[in-house]
C-alpha positions in Angstrom: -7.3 14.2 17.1 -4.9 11.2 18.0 -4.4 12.2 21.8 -7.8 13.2 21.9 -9.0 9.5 21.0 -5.8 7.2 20.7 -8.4 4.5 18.7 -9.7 6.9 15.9 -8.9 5.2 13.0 -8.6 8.1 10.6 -6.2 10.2 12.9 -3.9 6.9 13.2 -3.9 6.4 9.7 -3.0 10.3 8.7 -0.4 10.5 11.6 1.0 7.3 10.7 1.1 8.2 7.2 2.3 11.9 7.8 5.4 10.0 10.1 6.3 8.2 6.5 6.2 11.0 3.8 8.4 12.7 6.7 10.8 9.5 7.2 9.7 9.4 10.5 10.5 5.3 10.2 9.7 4.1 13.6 7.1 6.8 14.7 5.4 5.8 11.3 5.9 2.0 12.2 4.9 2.3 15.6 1.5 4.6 14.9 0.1 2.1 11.8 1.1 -1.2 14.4 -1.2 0.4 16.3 -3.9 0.7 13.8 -3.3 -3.0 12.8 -3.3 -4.1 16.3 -6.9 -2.3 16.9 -8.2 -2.8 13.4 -6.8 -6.0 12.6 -9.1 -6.5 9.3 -9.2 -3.1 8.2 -7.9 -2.6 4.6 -6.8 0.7 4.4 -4.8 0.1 7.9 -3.4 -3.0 5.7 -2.6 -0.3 2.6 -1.1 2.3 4.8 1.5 -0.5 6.0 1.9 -1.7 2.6 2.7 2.3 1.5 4.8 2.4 4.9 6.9 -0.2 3.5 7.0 0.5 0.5 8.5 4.0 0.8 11.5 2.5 3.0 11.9 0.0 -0.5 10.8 -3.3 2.3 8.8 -4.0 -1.5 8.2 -8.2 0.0 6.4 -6.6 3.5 5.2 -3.9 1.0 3.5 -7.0 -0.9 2.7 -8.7 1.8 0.1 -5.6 3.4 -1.2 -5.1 -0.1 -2.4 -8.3 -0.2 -3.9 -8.3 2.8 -5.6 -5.3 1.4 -7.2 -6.6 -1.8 -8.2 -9.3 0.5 -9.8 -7.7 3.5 -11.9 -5.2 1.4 -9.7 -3.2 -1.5 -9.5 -5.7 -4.2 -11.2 -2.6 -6.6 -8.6 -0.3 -5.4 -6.3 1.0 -8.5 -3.5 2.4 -5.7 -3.5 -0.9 -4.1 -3.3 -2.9 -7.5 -0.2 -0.3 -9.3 1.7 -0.3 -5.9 1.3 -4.0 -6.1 2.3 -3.7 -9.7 5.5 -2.0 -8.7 7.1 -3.8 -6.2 6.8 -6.6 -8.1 8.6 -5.2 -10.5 11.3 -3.7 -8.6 11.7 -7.3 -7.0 12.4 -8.3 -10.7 9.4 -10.8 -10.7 7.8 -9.4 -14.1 5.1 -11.9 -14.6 3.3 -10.7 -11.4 3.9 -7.2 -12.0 2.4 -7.3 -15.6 -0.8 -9.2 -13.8 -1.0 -6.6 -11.4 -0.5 -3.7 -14.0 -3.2 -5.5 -16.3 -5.9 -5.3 -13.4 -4.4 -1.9 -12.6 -5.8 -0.7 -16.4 -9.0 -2.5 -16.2 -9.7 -0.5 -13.2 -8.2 2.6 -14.3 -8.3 2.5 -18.4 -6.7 6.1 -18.8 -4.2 5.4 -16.2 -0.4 6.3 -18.2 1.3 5.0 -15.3 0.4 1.3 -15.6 0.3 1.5 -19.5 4.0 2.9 -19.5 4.8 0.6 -16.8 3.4 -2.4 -18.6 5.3 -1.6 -22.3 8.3 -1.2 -20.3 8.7 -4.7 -18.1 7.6 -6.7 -21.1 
């Protein structure tokens, strides 16, 4: 679908995030720049770089792109808000990851993940 129309949105996005879960690192990179580049304010183009980074542990750019998320659209967004959650924590800054996994069960009550998660940074 990507060669057929190198602007769809939703073949950049899969590609791009394909390239990752492969560790494809700069195919990935250079597929969801191109997303950002020709959806600048698009927030799942700003969560797919945010998971990009993420999975290569780049948890401040990870940050960064989630943000930019929640901002440009996702704010409501349980994956964005845990991720969020998580590299926080991993970047040792516990009162911003127990906000995030706070907003992270308001959104998602049931969720184990940022229940666990919360207990266990407190």
């Amino acid at each position: 679908a990507l060669k057929l129309d190198e602007e769809n949105l939703q073949a950049m996005l899969g590609a791009g995030n394909m390239a990752t879960l492969t560790g494809k690192k700069s195919e990935a990179k250079n597929i969801l720049m191109r997303a950002y580049a020709t959806y600048p304010e698009n927030p799942s183009v700003h969560k797919a770089l945010g998971d990009y980074s993420f999975s290569f542990s780049e948890y401040n750019n990870a940050i960064e792109y989630y943000n930019l998320s929640l901002l440009s659209g996702n704010l409501k967004d349980y994956g964005t808000n845990i991720a969020t959650a998580v590299c926080y924590e991993k970047l040792g800054d516990i009162e911003n990851a127990i906000t995030y996994y706070q907003v992270s069960l308001q959104l998602n009550p049931e969720s184990e993940i940022a229940k666990f998660r919360k207990l266990k940074v407190r």
